[in-house]
N, C-alpha and C positions, 0 to 999 in steps of 0.2 A: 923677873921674867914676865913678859907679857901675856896677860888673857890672851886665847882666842878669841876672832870674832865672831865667830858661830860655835856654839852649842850643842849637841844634837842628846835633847832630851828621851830616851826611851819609856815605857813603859805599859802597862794597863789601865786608860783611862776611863773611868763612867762616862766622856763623850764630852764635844767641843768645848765647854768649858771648864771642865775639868782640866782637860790637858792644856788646853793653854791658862789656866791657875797654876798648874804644878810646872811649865815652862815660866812663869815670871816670878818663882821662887829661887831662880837660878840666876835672874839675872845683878848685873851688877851696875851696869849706867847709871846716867842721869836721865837720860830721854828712853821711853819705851817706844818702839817702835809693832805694833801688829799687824801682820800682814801674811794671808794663807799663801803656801808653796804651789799652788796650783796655777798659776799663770792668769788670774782674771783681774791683776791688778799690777799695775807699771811701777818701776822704781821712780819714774820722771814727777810723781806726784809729792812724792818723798820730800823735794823741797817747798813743796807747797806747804805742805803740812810745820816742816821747819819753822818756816817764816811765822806762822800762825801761833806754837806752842809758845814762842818768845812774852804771845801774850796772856794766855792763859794755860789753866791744868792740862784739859783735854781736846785735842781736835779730832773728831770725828769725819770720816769720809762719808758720802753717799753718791751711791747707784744708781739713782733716782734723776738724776739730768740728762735728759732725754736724748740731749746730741752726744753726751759721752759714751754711752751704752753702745757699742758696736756691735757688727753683725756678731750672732751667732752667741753673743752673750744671754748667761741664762736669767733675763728679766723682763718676764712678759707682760704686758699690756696688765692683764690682771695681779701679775706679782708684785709691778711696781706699785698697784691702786692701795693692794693690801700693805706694801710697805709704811705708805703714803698715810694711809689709817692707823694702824698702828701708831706709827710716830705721831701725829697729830693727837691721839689719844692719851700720851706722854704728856707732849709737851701742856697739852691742857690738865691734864693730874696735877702736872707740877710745877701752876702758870707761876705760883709767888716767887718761885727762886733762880732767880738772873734769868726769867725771862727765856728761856731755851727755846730756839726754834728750829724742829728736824724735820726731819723727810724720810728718814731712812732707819728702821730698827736693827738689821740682819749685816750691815757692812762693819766684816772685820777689819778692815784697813783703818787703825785707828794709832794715834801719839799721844802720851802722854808722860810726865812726871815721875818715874819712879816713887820721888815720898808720896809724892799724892794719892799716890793705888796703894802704896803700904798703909798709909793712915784711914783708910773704908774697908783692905780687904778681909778682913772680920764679918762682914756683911754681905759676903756672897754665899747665896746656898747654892745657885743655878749650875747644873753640871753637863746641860746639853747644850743646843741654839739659844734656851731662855737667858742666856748668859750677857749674850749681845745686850739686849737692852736694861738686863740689870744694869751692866756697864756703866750705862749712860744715867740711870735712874739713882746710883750707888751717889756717883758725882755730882748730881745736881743736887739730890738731898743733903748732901755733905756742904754746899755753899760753895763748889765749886764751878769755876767758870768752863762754860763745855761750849768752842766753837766747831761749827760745822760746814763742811768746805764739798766742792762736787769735786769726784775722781772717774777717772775715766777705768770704766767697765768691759773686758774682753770676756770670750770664749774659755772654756775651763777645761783644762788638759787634767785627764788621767780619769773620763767619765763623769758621770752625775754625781751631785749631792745628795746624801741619802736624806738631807732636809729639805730639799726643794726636786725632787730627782721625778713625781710625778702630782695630780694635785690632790689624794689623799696624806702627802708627806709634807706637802705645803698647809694643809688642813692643820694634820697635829703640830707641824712645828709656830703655825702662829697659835693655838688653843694653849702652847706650852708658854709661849710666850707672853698672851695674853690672863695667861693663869698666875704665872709668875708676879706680874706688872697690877696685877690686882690685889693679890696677897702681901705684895712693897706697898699700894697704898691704903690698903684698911688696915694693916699693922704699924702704921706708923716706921 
């Protein structure tokens, strides 16, 4: 009998990365595919990413290219700057290992390896937004190759993010983020 192809994980999560932890315990592929149900992120990217995974662990999207961002997308002038920092503050933490270069901390739109997330995911504690860039922090520490690709960014059905929704939520969710990304690299 055939898998379904969707899923529908329920439960009580401690928040964004929680739940999609306890979503890719379920799963069974070879390719992970992440991508939020809210509508700010196309399927047509999908092959992009394809092409990309063939060559390494993980491909990362980003928000952050400035012609893809469409009207009404939630990435303002200031959110993308702070993206922009953030990820730069990454990729220089962790210049020795393959060289990573981001732009983008917060874009769930991400492919990767199933073995590859089973053999690190030991190493996540992050259970809200700080999840995002352990992500990418997890993989690189591990020697793994992390490309990063621009996806095109719309308007988000079903209201705000309660991580980006005004800019004291933006405050704590990069303090969480960058608390996180600090505590990966003075812990080794």
């Amino acid at each position: 009998m055939n898998e379904p192809l969707v899923k529908l994980i329920q439960g009580n999560f401690a928040g964004y990365g929680d739940a999609i932890q306890n979503g890719l315990e379920h799963v069974s592929g070879d390719i992970v595919i992440l991508v939020e149900g809210d509508a700010t992120f196309r399927s047509r990217d999908i092959h992009k990413m394809y092409e990309y995974i063939k060559d390494c662990d993980m491909v990362l999207g980003t928000r952050t290219t400035n012609e893809l961002i469409h009207k009404g997308a939630n990435m303002s002038t200031g959110l993308r700057i702070a993206n922009l920092m953030v990820a730069k503050f990454v990729e220089i933490l962790w210049l020795k290992y393959n060289e990573p270069r981001f732009t983008d901390v917060g874009c769930t739109y991400r492919t990767f390896w199933k073995t590859e997330y089973d053999e690190i995911k030991h190493n996540f504690v992050g259970k809200g937004p700080e999840f995002s860039p352990e992500m990418m922090i997890e993989f690189i520490r591990n020697n793994k190759r992390v490309i990063e690709i621009p996806v095109s960014y719309y308007t988000r059905l079903g209201g705000k993010s309660k991580y980006s929704e005004s800019k004291l939520a933006i405050l704590k969710t990069g303090f969480k983020m960058l608390s996180l990304i600090l505590k990966k690299k003075l812990n080794g």
